[in-house]
Structure formats: C-alpha cells, structure tokens
PATI-126736 format. One record per residue: residue number from 1; x, y, z of N, C-alpha, C in turn. Coordinates in steps of 0.001 Angstrom, whole numbers. Atoms other than C-alpha are relative to their C-alpha. Example, Ala and Ser with C-alpha at 12.3 -4.5 7.8 and 13.67 -1.06 7.14 Angstrom:
REM residues 2
n:n_x:n_y:n_z:ca_x:ca_y:ca_z:c_x:c_y:c_z
1:890:-1190:0:12300:-4500:7800:900:1200:0
2:-820:-1190:-60:13670:-1060:7140:-770:1090:730
END
This chain:
REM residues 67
n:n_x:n_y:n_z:ca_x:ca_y:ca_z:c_x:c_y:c_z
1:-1379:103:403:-62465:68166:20820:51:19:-1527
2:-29:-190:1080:-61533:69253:17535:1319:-697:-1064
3:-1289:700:578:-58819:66946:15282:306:685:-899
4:-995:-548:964:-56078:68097:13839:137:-311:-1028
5:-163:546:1202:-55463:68311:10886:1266:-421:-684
6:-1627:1369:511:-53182:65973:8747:-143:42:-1640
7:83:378:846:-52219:65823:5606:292:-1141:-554
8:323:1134:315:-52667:63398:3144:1608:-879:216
9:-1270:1125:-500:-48894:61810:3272:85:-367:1694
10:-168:582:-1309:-49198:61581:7184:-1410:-881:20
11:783:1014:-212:-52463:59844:6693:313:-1509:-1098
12:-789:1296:439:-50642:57402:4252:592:-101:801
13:-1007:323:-800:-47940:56849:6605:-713:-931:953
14:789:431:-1212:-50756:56077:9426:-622:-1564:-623
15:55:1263:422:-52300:53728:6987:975:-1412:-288
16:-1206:1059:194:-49028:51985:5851:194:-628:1321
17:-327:1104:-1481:-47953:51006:9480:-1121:-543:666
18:1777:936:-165:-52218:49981:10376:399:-1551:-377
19:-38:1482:741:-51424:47302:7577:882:-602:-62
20:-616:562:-377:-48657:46482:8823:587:-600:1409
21:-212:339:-1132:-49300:45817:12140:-824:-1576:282
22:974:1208:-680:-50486:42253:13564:-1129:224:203
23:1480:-181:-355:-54059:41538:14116:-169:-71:1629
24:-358:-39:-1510:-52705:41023:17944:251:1665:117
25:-433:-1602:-382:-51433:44623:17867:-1521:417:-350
26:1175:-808:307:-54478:45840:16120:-1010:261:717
27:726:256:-759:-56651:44746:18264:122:356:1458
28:-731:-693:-1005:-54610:45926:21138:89:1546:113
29:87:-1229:-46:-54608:49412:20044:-1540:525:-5
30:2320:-155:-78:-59164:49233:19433:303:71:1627
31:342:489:-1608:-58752:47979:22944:181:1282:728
32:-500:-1233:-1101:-56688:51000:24230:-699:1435:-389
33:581:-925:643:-58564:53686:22101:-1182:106:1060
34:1072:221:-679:-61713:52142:23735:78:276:1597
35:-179:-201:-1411:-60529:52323:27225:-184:1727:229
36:70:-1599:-102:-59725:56140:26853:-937:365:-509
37:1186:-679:-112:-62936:56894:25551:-588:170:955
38:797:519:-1291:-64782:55167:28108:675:1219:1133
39:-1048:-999:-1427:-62304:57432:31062:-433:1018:-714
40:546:-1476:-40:-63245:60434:28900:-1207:576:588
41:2038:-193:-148:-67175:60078:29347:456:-34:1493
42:79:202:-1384:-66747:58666:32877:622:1352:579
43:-1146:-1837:-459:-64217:61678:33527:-527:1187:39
44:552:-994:263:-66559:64088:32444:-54:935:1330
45:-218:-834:-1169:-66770:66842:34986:-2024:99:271
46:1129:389:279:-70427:66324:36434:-1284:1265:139
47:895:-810:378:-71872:69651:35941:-598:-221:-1822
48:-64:73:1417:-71440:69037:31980:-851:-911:-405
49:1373:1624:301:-73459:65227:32210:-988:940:50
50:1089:-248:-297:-75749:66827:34257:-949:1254:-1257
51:724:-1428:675:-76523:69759:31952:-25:-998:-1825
52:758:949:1328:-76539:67040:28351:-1204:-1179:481
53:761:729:-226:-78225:64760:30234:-1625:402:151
54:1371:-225:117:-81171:66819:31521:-1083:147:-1210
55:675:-494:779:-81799:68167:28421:-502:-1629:-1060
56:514:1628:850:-82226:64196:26538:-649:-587:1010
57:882:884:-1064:-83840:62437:29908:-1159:929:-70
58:1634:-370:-624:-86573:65331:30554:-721:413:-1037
59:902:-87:1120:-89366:65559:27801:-665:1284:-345
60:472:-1423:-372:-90737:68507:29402:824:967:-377
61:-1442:-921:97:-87416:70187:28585:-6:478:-1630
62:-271:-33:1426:-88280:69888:24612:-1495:-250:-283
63:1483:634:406:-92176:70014:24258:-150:59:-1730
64:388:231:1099:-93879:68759:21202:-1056:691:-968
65:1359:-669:271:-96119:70210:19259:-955:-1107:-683
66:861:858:23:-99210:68172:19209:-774:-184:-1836
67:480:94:1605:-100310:68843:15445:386:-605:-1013
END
C-alpha cells in the first residue's frame, strides 16, 4: 500500500488536532490503528502468507555461501 501524498499544511492541520486531542482519545485512536493492522495481516489472502512466508521459514530457499 502506497500513502498518499499530503502536503505540508494538511500535515500541520493533522498535527494541530494530534495535540489537541486528549491522551484518552490518543490512545484510543493507537488502539484502533492497531486493531486494523492486526485484521490486515490476519486478512491476508493465504496464498500471499504462504508465498512470504516460505521464502523467510525455509533456509534451503536462500542458500549460503559457505566462504
């Protein structure tokens, strides 16, 4: 996924209302960020794991050179 891009007054803007939000809100929005990551990975479609995964679990998949 590739982020959009923003310019710099919308990333002031983003900052201004951050520091002006409660440390209850703040912490509320980490929370919800975190959730939707987590559902992205889990979500993954499981040809896609399977095909990053093999290639980091099997050793054989990336030999070394012994020298």
């Amino acid at each position: 996924m590739v982020p959009l891009p923003s310019s710099d007054q919308e990333q002031s803007a983003l900052v201004h209302i951050w520091a002006h939000l409660s440390s209850d809100l703040q912490i509320r929005v980490i929370s919800l960020l975190a959730q939707l990551a987590l559902n992205a990975v889990v979500t993954r479609p499981a040809s896609q794991c399977e095909r990053e995964e093999a290639c980091d679990a099997d050793p054989a998949a990336h030999p070394q050179n012994p020298s």
